[in-house]
N, C-alpha and C positions, 0 to 999 in steps of 0.2 A: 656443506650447508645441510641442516635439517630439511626432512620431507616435511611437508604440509600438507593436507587434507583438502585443502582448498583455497581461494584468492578472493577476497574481497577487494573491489576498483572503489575506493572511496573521492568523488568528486568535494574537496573539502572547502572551494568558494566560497557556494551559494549560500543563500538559507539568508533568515534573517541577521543572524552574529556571526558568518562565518567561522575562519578559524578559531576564533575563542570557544568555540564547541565544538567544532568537525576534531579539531588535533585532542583536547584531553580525552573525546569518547574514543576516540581510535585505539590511544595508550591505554586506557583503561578497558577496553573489548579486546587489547592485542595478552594484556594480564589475564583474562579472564577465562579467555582461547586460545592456547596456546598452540594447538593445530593448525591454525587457520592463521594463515599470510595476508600484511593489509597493503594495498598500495594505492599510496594517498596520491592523487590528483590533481596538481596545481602549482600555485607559483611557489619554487623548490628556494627561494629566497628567501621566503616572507615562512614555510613549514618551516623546516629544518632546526631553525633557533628554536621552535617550540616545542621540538622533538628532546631535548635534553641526553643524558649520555646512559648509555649502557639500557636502553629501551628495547624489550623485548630481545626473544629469542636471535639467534645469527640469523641476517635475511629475512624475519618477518616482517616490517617494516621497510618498504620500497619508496622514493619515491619517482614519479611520472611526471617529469614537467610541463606546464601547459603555460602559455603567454598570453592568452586572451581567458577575460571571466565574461561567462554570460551571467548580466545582471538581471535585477526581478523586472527591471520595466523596460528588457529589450524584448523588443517582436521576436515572434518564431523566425520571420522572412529573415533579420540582422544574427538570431545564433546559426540557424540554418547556414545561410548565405554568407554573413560576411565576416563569424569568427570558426571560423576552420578548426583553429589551434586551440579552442577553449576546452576548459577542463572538465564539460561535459561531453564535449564531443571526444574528447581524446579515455574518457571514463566507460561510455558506450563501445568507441571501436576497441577497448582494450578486451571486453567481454566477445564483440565476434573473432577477434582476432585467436582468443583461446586463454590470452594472459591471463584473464580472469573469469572465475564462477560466476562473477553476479555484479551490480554494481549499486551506487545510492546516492541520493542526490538530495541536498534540502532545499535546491535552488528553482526558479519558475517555472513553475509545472507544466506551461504549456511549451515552454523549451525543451525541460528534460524530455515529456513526454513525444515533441515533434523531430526532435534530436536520438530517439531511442528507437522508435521507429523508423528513421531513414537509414538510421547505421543498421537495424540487427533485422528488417521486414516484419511483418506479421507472417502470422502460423499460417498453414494452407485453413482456408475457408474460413479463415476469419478477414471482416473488410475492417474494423476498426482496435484496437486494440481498448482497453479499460482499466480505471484505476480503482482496486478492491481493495476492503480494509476489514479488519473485526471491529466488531464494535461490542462491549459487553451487555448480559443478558443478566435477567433476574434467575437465570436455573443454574447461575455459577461460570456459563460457558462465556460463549461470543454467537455473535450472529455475521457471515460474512457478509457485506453491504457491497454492489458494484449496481453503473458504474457514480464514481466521486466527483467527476468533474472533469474529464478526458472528451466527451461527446454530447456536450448543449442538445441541438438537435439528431435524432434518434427516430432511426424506422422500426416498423414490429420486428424486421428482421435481426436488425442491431441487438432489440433487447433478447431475441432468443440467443443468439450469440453468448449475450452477457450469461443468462443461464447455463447454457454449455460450460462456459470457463468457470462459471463460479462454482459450479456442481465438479469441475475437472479439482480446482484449486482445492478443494474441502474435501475431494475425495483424494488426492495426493496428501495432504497435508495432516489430514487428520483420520486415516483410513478410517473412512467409513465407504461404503458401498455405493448405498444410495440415498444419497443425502437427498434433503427435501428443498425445494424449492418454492419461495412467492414471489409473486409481480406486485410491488408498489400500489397501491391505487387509494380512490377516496372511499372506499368502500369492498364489502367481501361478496356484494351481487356483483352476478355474472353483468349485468346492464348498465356497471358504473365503469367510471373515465369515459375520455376520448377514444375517439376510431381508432388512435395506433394504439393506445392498450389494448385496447378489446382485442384488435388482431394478434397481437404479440400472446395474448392467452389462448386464443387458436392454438399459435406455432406451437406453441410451450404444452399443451394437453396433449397435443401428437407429435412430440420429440421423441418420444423413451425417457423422456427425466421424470425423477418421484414430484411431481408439479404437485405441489397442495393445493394452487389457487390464488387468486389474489388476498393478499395482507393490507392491514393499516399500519401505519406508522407505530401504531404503538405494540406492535409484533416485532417489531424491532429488537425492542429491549425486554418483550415476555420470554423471547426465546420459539416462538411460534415455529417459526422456521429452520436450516440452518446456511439458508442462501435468499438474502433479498434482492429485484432484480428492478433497476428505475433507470430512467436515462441521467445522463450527469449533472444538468441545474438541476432536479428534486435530489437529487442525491447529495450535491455539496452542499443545497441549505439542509437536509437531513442531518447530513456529519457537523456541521459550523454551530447547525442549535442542538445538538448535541455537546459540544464541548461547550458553549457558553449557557448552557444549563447548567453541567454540573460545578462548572467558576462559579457560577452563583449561587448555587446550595453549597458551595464550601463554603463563600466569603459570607454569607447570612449567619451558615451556624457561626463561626467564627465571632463575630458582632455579638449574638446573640451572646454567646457565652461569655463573653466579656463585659458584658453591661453593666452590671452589679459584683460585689466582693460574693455573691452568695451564687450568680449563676457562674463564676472564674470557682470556685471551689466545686460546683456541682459539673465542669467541666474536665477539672480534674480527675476529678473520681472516674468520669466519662471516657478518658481518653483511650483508655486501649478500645473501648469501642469504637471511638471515633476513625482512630489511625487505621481499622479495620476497613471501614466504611470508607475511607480516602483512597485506599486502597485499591478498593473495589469498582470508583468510581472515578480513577487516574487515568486521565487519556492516554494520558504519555506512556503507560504500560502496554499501547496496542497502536503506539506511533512506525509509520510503517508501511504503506501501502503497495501491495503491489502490480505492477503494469502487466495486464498480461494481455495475453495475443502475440506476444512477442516471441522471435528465436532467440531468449537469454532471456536470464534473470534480471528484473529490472527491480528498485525497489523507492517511492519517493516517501522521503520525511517529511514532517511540516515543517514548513518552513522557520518557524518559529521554537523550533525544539531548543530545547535545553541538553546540556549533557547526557544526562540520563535519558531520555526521550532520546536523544539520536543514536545512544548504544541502542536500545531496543531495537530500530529498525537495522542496524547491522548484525544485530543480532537475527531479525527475521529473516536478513538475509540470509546468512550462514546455515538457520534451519531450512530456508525454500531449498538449498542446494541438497541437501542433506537427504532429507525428504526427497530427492528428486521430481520438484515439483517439476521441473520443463517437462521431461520425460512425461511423467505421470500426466501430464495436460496432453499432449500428445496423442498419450493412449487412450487416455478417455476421449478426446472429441473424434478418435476413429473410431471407436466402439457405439459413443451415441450417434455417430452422424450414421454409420451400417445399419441401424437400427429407424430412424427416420425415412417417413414415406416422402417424397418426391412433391415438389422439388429439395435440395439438400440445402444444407446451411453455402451462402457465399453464391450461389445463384443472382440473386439480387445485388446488383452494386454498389457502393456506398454511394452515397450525397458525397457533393465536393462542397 
């Protein structure tokens, strides 16, 4: 059997279409990667027929059978507790167990995420784990955004945390140094938000992180930053009126330029502009999120991805491993926590 580079655990249930998207993005990332070994997760009855013949490499292509699917509208308590055997739970313990580098899920977020966390722990001194994503920027890049929706309520401490990992994440991932940091708020004085912002800008001035300071929303997408840090509701309506902005500056111009024989021909003319600009502003090119705090590489898709959206996040998989993002988080939250005056991150307990 060929070596591999690495194992992607593909949970291929969930998500909104299941396998009508989990299996052709698999075949089509196992063509594209041929280093990297996939092993897909789930009911080995319902894959298999849609794996067709002579797919990929000898061995890259596994599959892990699982009997129970956790669905979008089970409780954490019922994936937790009462399917054992599901093919997220069996896609997580495949990654502690070693079978695999990393794993993905497009299935209910506060499952995968409650489910990833019991199989793999969080890192030392982190109490809750968080879900980070890129989001793009007007200077060409991404802005990392955490956390997405993993932690509703949020102490100051929570959000220094998120700082740490997101400044860990950005500096693994995309070697920079000392990447910059801002805290979310309704404004750039030191006097605006609530008590737990204000204090979480304490924490975050006397970490050792390149703290710029509070941001607005609309640093997001200038590029201001390259770490923004919010608790999870501001952050998942951040990400959601994000995507459903830009559905709606696509499907307007679209209208638009169809209106008349005269604006379909000045459309025309348009287009390589255009397809530049769709481009630019596809979500599904930065679909992907990943869970960190965790011992493993964790990574959730939207739920609603398309083929092409859900190769991207195995594909960010494949790079987190690469990148040696665990490792590289590791190192840096020992490096900024050594550098932190007292008390240290993880002191404070989480909220239950």
């Amino acid at each position: 059997m060929p070596d591999y580079s690495l194992t992607v655990a593909i949970e291929c249930m969930g998500g909104d279409h299941g396998l009508p998207v989990t299996v052709p993005a698999v075949l089509a990332f196992a063509k594209r990667f041929p280093d990297t070994r996939c092993l897909l997760v789930g009911d080995e009855a319902r894959i298999r027929p849609l794996l067709g013949e002579g797919v990929g490499r000898e061995g890259q292509i596994e599959i892990l059978h699982a009997s129970e699917v956790v669905t979008m509208d089970d409780s954490v308590e019922v994936a937790l507790r009462r399917k054992k055997d599901s093919s997220m739970r069996l896609a997580a313990q495949a990654v502690k167990d070693g079978r695999a580098d990393a794993a993905v899920s497009a299935g209910n977020t506060g499952a995968w995420m409650a489910i990833s966390r019991y199989v793999l722990k969080t890192l030392d001194g982190i109490d809750r784990p968080a879900i980070a994503t890129a989001l793009p920027n007007q200077k060409g890049g991404a802005t990392t955004v955490l956390d997405l929706g993993a932690n509703v309520d949020c102490s100051a401490e929570h959000l220094l945390q998120f700082g740490l990992m997101g400044s860990a994440l950005v500096s693994a991932v995309d070697h920079q140094a000392q990447p910059s940091v801002g805290l979310l708020n309704i404004g750039e004085e030191l006097i605006k938000g609530n008590e737990v912002v204000k204090q979480a800008a304490d924490l975050l001035r006397g970490s050792g992180l390149n703290f710029y300071g509070n941001v607005e929303g609309d640093d997001i997408f200038k590029g201001t930053v390259d770490v923004v840090v919010c608790d999870g509701f501001v952050g998942n309506v951040v990400l959601k009126s994000a995507e459903g902005l830009a559905r709606m500056i696509s499907t307007m111009m679209r209208e638009e330029f169809r209106r008349t024989p005269l604006t379909m021909l000045a459309g025309g003319i348009a287009m390589p502009v255009l397809r530049r600009f769709r481009a630019r502003v596809d979500n599904r090119r930065y679909n992907g999120a990943a869970l960190l705090g965790l011992r493993g590489i964790v990574i959730k898709s939207h739920g609603s991805a398309d083929v092409y959206a859900y190769g991207q996040a195995l594909q960010r998989a494949r790079d987190a491993v690469l990148n040696g993002l665990l490792q590289g988080t590791i190192q840096r939250l020992d490096a900024l926590r050594s550098r932190m005056p007292s008390p240290s991150v993880g002191d404070t307990p989480a909220a239950v």
